[in-house]
C-alpha positions, 0 to 999 in steps of 0.5 A: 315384525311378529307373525300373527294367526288370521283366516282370510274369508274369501268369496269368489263370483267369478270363476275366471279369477280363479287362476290368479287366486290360485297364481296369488297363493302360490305366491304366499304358500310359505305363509299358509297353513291350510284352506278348505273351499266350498262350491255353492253352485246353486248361488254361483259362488265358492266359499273359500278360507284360508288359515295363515300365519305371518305377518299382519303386513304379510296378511293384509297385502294377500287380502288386498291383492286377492279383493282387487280380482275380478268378482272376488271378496276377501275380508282377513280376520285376527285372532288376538294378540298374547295379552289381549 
């Protein structure tokens, strides 16, 4: 399977999931390419987004794992496919 280019927007609520995010993207490392997070600690919430590049099974796997913890938010965006 082809590896496509996607960013994982993720929004967290609660901090005590951050553990098994952190744990989760461990897991997929091979797979990112770089994330920046953003504390908005006047709402409670951290804004984090992921660059990956793997497969589109790969990248809706780790998205779906991470939207079932706790207070968390994950939402995976495609960049388009050559010839799209």
């Amino acid at each position: 399977m082809e590896n496509r280019m996607a960013v994982l927007a993720v929004i967290v609520r609660d901090s005590g999931s951050a553990a098994a995010l952190n744990a989760l993207l461990h897991q997929y490392e091979d797979c990112i390419l770089g994330r920046m997070g953003i504390p908005c600690r006047d709402r409670g919430i951290r804004l984090i987004s992921i660059a990956l590049d793997a497969p589109a099974d790969v990248i809706s796997a780790l998205a779906g794992k991470i939207g079932r913890l706790e207070g968390v938010t994950a939402k995976a965006v495609y960049a388009p496919q050559d010839g799209s």
